[in-house]
N, C-alpha and C positions, 0 to 999 in steps of 0.2 A: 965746761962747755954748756952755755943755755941751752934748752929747748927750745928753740926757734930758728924758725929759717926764715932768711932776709927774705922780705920779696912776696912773701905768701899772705895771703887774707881769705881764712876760711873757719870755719867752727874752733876747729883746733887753734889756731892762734888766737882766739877770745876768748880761752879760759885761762887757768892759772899758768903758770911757768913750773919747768922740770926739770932737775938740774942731772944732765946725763955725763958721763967719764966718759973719756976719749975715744974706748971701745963703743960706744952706743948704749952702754947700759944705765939704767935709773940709779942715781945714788940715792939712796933711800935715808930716811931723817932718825936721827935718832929714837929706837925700842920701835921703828917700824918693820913691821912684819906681812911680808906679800902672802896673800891668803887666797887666790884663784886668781888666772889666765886664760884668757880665752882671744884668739887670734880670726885674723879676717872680718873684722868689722867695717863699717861705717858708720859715721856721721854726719847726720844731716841738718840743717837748720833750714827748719818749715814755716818761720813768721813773717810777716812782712818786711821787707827791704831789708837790709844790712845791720850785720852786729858791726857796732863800732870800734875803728881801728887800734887796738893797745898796744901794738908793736911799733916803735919809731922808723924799724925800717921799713917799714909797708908804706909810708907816707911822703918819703924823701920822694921817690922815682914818678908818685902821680899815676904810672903806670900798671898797677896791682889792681886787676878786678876783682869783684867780691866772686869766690864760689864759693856756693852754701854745701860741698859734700867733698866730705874728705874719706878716701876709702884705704882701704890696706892698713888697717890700722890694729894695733891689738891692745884689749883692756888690760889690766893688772890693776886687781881688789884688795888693797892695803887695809891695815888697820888705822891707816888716819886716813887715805885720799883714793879716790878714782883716778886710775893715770890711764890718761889715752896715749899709745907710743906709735907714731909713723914707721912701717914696716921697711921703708923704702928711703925716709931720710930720718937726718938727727932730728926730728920734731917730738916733742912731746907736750905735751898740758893735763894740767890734773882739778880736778873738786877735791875738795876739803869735804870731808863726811861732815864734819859739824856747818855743814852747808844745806845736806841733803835734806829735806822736809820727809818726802816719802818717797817708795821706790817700789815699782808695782812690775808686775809681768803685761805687757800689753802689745799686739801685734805681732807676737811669737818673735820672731830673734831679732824686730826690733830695738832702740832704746829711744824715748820719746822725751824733751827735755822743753819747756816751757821757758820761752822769756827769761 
């Protein structure tokens, strides 16, 4: 089962793909090891206009508006990737650490992610 839900266009679907078992849960990649969780987040994307659409099916209907904030979401800190997982559906998307440049504390339980 992908991580993705047809139909949606929001932060979460413009990062990487996460491949979840039928139960919901993250199959994780080989020698990976989940290392902290943390539940009730959000994401937001604060830049100008729209991330661009990487899902085919967000594009078929025309009808998918951009929202820029996805909530209900909880992190899980791998030893290779960030996974962001929708609390409420089969959504998930992840960063590749060998992605990450730097990672800072800023705006208290914010996470603030640039372009």
């Amino acid at each position: 089962m992908a991580g993705r839900a047809a139909g949606r266009w929001s932060p979460l679907t413009c990062i990487g793909t996460v491949q979840l078992s039928p139960a919901g849960l993250i199959v994780h990649e080989p020698g990976e090891v989940e290392t902290l969780v943390r539940t009730n987040l959000e994401l937001r994307y604060q830049g100008v206009g729209e991330l661009p659409r990487t899902n085919p099916a967000t594009t078929a209907d025309g009808q998918t508006s951009w929202e820029p904030r996805d909530v209900n979401l909880s992190i899980h800190i791998s030893t290779h990737r960030i996974i962001l997982q929708d609390e409420t559906s089969s959504l998930a998307g992840c960063i590749p650490l060998a992605l990450v440049q730097t990672a800072c504390e800023a705006g208290g339980s914010t996470l603030f992610s640039p372009r």
